[in-house]
C-alpha positions as protocol buffer text, in pm:
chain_id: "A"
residue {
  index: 1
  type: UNK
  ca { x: 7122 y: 10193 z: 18216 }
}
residue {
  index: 2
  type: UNK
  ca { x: 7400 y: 9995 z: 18409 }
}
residue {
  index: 3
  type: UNK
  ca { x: 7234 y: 9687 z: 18317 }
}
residue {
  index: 4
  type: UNK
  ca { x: 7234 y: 9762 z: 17932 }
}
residue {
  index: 5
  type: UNK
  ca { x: 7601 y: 9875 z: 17948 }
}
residue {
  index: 6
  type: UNK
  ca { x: 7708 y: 9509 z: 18130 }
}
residue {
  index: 7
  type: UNK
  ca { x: 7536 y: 9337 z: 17826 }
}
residue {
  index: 8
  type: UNK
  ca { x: 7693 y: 9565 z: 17554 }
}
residue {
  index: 9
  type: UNK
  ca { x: 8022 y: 9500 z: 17711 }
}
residue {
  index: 10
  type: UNK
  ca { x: 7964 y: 9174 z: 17839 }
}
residue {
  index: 11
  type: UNK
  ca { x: 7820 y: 8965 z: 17547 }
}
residue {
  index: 12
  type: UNK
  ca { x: 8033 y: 8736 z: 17311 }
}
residue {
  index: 13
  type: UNK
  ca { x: 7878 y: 8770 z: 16951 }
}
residue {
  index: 14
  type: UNK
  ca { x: 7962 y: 8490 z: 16705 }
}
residue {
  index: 15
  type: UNK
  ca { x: 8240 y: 8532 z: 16467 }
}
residue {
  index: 16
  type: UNK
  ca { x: 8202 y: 8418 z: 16088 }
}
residue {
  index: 17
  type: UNK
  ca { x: 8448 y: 8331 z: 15829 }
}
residue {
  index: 18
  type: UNK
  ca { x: 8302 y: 8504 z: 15512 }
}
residue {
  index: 19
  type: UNK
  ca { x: 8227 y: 8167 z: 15359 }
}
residue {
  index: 20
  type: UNK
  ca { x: 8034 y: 8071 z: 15711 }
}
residue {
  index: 21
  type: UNK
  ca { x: 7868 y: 8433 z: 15643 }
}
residue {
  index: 22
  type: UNK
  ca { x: 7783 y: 8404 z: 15275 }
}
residue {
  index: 23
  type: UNK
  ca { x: 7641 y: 8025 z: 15367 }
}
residue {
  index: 24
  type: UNK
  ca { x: 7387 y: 8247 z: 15617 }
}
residue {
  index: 25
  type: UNK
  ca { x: 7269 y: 8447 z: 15402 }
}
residue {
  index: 26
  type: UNK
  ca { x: 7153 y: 8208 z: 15154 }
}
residue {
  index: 27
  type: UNK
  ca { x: 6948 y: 8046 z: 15484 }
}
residue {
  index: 28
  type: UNK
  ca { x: 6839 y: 8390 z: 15521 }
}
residue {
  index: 29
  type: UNK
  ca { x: 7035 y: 8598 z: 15705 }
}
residue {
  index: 30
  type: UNK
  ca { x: 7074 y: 8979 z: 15656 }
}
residue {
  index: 31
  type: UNK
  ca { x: 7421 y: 9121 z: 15609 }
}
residue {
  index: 32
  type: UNK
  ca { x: 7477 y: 9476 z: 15823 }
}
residue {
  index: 33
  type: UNK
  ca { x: 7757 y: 9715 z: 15656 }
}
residue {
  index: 34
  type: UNK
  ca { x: 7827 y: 9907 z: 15904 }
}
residue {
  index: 35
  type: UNK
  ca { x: 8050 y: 10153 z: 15743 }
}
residue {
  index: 36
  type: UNK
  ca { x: 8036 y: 10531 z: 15633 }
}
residue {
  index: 37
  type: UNK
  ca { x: 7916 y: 10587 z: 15334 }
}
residue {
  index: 38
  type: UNK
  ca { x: 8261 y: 10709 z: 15168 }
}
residue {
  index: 39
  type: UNK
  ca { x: 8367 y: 10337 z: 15249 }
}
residue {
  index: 40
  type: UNK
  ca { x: 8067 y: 10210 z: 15103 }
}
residue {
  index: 41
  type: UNK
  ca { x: 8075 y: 10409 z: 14811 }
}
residue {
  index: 42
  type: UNK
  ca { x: 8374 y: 10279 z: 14665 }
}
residue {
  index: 43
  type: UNK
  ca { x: 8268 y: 9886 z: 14752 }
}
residue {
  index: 44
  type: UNK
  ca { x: 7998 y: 9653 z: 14917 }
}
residue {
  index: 45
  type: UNK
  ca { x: 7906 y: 9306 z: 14969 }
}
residue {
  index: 46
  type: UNK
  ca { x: 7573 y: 9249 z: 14719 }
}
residue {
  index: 47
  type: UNK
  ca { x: 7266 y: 9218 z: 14911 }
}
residue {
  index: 48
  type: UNK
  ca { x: 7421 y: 9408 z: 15188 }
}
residue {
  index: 49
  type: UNK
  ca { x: 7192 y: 9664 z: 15378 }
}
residue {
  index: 50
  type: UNK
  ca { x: 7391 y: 9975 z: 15481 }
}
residue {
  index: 51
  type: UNK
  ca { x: 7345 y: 10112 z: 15810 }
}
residue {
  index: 52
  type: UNK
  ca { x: 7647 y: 10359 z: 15941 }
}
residue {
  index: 53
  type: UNK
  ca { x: 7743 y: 10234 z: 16286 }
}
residue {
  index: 54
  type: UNK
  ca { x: 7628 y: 10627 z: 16426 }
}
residue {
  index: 55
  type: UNK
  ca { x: 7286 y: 10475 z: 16311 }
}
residue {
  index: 56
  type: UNK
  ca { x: 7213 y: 10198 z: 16450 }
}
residue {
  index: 57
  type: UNK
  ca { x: 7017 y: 10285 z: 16742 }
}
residue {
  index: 58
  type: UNK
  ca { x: 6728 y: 10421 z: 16504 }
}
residue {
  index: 59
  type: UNK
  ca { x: 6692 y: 10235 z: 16219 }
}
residue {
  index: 60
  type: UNK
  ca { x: 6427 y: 9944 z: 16136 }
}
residue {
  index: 61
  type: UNK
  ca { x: 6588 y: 9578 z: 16105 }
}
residue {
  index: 62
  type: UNK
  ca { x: 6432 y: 9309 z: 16086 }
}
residue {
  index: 63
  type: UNK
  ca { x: 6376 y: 9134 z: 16460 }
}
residue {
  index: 64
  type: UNK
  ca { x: 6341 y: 8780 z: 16348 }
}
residue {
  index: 65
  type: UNK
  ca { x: 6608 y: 8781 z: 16061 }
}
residue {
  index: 66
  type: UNK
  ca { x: 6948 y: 8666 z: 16173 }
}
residue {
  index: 67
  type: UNK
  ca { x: 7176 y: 9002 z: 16109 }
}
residue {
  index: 68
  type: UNK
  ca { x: 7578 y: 8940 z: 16047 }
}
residue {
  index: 69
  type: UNK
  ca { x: 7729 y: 9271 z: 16079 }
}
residue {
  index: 70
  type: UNK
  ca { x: 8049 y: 9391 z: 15845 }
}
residue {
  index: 71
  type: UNK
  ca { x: 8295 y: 9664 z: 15835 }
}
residue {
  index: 72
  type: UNK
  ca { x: 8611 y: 9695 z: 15732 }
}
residue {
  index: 73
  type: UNK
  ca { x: 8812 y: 9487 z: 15874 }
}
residue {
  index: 74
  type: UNK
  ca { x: 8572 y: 9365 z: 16199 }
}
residue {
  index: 75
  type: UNK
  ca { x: 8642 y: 9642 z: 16442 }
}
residue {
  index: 76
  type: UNK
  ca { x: 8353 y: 9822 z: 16415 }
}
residue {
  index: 77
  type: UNK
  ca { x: 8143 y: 9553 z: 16357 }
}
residue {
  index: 78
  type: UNK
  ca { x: 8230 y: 9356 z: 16683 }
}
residue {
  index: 79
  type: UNK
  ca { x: 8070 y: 9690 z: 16844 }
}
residue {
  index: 80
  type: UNK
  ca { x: 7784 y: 9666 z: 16654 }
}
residue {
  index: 81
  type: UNK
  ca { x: 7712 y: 9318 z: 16689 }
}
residue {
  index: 82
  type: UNK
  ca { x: 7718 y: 9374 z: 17054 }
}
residue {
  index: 83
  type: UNK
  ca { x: 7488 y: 9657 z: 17021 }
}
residue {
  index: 84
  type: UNK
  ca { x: 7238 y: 9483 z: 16836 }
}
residue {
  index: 85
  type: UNK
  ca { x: 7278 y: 9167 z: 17055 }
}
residue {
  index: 86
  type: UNK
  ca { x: 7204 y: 9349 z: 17417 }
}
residue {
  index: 87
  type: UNK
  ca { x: 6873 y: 9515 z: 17171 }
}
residue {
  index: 88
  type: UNK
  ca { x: 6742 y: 9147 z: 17128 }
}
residue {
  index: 89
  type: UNK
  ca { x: 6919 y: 9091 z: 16772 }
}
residue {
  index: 90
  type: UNK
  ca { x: 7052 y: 8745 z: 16681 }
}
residue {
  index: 91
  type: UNK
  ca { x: 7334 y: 8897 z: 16544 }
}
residue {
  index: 92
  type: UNK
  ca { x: 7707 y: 8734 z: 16395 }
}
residue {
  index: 93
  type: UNK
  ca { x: 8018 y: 8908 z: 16295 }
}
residue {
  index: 94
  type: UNK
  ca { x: 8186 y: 8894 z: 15989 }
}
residue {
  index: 95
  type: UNK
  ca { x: 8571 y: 8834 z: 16066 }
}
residue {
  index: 96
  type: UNK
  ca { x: 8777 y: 9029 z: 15895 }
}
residue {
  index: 97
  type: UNK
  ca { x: 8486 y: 9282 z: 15732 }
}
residue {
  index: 98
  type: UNK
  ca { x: 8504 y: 9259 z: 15396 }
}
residue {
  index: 99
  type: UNK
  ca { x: 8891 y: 9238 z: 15366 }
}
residue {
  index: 100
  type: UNK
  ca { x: 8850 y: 8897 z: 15427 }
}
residue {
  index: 101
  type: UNK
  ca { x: 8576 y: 8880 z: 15198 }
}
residue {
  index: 102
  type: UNK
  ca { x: 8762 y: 8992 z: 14916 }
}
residue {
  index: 103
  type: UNK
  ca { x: 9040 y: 8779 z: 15018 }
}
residue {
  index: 104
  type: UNK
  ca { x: 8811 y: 8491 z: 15008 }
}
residue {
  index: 105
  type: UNK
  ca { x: 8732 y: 8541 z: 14644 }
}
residue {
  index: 106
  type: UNK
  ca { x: 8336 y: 8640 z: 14722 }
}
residue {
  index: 107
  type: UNK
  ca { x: 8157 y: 8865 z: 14582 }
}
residue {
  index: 108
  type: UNK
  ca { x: 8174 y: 9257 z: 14543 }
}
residue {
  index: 109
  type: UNK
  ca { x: 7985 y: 9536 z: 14383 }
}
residue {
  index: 110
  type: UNK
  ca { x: 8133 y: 9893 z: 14340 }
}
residue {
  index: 111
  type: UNK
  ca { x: 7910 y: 10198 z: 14403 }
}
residue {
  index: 112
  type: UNK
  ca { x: 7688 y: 10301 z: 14704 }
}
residue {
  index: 113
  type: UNK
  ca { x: 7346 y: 10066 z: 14713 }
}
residue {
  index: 114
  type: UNK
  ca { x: 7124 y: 10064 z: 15034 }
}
């Protein structure tokens, strides 16, 4: 158990700018909202797959897809990342969550989508 703690506290996960993140995911990569659902509700990031932070230990992601986790404002997705990361994941965070998305002009969706 120690040694899983030391690499959930110990890794450094990649940071993104959402135009780094949105240039990912047309390579591939799967974005992570890792967000309650009220938050989702009321906006996402299309193409997003939502996956509340409480869930993350047992849901099925991909293990070969590169993952680039989002919140908010990159809080909660730091912790994920690192969560995922010590689990094998090749895993990125989204500075800023998707308040820098929006800032950047990307795109948005309203209502909750999976």
């Amino acid at each position: 158990m120690f040694g899983f703690l030391k690499r959930l506290t110990g890794s450094r996960v990649p940071g993104l700018t959402p135009q780094d993140a949105q240039e990912l995911t047309r390579q591939g990569a799967l974005i992570v909202d890792v967000r309650e659902p009220a938050e989702r509700a009321r906006i996402f990031i299309p193409g997003s797959r939502h996956v509340p932070l409480g869930d993350l230990g047992s849901t099925d992601l991909p293990p070969g897809q590169v993952l680039i986790c989002q919140c908010a404002g990159g809080h909660r997705s730091a912790l994920a990342a690192r969560q995922l990361q010590a689990q094998g994941f090749d895993v990125r965070n989204l500075k800023g969550g998707i308040q820098a998305w929006q800032a950047a002009g990307l795109p948005t969706r309203t209502g909750s989508r999976t």
